[in-house]
C-alpha positions in Angstrom: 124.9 106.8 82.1 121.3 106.9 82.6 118.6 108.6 80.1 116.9 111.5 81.2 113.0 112.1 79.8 111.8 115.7 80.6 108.4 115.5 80.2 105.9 118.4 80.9 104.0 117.6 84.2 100.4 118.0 82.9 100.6 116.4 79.6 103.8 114.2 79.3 105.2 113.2 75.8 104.3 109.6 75.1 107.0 109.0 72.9 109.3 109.9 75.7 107.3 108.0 78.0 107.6 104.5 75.5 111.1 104.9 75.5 111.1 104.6 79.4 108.8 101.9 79.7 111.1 100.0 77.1 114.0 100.7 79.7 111.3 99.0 82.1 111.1 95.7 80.0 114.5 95.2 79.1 114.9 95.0 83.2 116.2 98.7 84.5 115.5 100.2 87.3 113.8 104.2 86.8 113.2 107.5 89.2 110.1 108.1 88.7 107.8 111.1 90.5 104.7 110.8 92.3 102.8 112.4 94.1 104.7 111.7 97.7 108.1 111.8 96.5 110.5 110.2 93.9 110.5 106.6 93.7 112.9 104.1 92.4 110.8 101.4 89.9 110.9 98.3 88.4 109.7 95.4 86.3 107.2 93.2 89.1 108.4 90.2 87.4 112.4 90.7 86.8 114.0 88.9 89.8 117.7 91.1 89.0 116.1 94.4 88.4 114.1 93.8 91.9 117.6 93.2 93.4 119.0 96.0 92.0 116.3 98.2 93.5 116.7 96.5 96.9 120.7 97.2 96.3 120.4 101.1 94.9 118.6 101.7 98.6 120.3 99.3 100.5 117.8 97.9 102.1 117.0 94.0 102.8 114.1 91.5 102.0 112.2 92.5 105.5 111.5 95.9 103.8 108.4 96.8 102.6 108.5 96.9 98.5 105.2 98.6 97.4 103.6 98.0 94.5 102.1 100.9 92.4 98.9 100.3 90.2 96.7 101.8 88.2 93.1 102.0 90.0 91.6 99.9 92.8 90.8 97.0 90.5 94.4 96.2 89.8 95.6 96.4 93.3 92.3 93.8 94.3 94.6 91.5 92.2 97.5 91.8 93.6 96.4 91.3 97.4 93.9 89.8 99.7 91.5 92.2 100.3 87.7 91.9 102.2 84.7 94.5 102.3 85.8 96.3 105.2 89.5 96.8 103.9 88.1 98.1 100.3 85.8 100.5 102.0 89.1 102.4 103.7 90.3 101.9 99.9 88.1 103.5 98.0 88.1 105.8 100.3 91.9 106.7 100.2 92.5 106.2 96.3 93.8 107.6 94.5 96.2 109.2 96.4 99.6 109.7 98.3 98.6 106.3 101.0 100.9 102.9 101.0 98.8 100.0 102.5 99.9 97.2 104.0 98.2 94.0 103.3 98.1 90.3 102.5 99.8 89.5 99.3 97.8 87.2 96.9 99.6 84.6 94.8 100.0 87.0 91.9 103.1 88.4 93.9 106.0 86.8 93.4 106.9 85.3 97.4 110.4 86.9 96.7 109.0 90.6 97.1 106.4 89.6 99.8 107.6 90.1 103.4 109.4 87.0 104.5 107.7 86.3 107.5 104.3 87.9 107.1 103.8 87.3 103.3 102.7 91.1 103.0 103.0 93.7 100.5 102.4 97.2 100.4 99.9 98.6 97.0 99.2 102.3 96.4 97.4 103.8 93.5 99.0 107.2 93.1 97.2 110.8 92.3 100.1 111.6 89.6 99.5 112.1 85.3 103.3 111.0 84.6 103.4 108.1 86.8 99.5 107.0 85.1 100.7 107.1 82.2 103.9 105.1 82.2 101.8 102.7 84.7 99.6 102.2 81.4 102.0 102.0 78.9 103.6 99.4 80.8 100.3 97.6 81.3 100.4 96.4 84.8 102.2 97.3 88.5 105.1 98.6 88.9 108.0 97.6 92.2 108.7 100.8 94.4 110.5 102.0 96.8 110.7 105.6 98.1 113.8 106.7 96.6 115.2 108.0 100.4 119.3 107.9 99.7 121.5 105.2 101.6 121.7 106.6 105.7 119.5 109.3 104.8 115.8 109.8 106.3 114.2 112.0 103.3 113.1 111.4 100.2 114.3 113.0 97.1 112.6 115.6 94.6 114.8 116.8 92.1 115.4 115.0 89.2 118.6 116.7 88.6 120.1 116.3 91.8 118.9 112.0 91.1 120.9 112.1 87.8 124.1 113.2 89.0 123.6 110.9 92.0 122.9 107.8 90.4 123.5 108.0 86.8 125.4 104.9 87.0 122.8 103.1 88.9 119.8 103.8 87.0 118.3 103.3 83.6 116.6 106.6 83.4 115.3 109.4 85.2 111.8 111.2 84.4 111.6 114.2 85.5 107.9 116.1 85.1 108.8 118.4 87.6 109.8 118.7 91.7 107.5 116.4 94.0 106.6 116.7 97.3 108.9 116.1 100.2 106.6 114.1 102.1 106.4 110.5 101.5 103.4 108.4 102.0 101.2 107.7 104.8 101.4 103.8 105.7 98.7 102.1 106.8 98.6 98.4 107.9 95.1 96.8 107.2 96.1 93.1 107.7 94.6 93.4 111.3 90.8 94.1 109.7 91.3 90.7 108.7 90.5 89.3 111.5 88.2 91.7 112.6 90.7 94.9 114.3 91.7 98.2 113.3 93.5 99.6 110.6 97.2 100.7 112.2 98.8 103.9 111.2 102.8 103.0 110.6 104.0 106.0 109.1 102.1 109.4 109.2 102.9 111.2 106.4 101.3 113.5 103.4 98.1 111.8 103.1 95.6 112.9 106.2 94.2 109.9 107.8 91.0 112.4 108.8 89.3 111.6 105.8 89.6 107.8 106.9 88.1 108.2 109.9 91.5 107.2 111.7 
């Protein structure tokens, strides 16, 4: 059965929030929140607990894993990114955006797109997930914790428990999230000197992006 950490939304327990990010190392997958929705996370490096993400969702190696970091510094690390693409960046984080781009060698090729050897990075707006993002000391694997042949996300932390306590190493709930997920935005095509492309419109407004 999986451990549940009630933490309070605004200033989370950190002992509660160790004990998680032990769950993390010793290879478990978590629902966490953010600020889109509740997402399913994992250790970047842990090849089963990656697996057992992909498996919990049911989804294959041509979807989109996301990595979550901590500021805009972190996610430079993790993916090829030029002047024009950290512009939109800085413009956008933190906050509820997933962006597409090219993965840099710090990625493990497993959780890169097969063919397009992309990844999606957000840095979210969200005190729990910051936190735990810190205590762990580097980027967590995401997905958007959307149920097998369902299209939305879930927010209740509850309602995760009872649904897949026997899937999950813990649950931390700091409170209902959003329903919205993310907006996705694809900027491998600035590479080579296009436009940004919207993939998914979702909660964050791509006004404020110019797009």
């Amino acid at each position: 059965m999986s451990q549940y950490f009630e933490v309070h939304p605004d200033n989370p327990q950190p002992r509660l929030l160790k004990q998680a990010a032990q769950l993390l190392e010793r290879g478990g997958v978590l629902a966490v929140p953010t600020d889109s929705s509740y997402a399913l996370v994992c250790h970047l490096d842990d090849k089963a607990a990656a697996d057992r993400l992909r498996r919990i969702r049911q989804v294959d190696d041509k979807h989109h894993l996301t990595l979550l970091c901590r500021d805009l510094s972190e996610l430079a690390s993790y993916a090829r990114v030029d002047n024009r693409q950290y512009r939109l960046l800085k413009l956008a984080t933190p906050g509820p955006y997933t962006f597409i781009l090219e993965a840099s060698k710090e990625v493990p090729r497993r959780l890169s797109h097969p063919s397009r050897k992309t990844i999606g990075l957000r840095v979210p707006r969200h005190h729990t997930l910051l936190e735990l993002l810190a205590l762990h000391n580097g980027p967590l694997l995401a997905t958007t914790l959307i149920p097998p042949g369902e299209t939305d996300p879930m927010n209740d932390a509850h309602e995760i428990r009872e649904r897949f306590e026997h899937d999950l190493a813990g649950v931390i709930d700091a409170g209902a999230c959003a329903l919205e997920p993310t907006t996705v935005i694809d900027l491998t095509p600035m590479g080579s000197g296009g436009e940004p492309e919207v993939v998914r419109q979702g909660q964050g407004a791509l006004g404020p992006l110019g797009l």
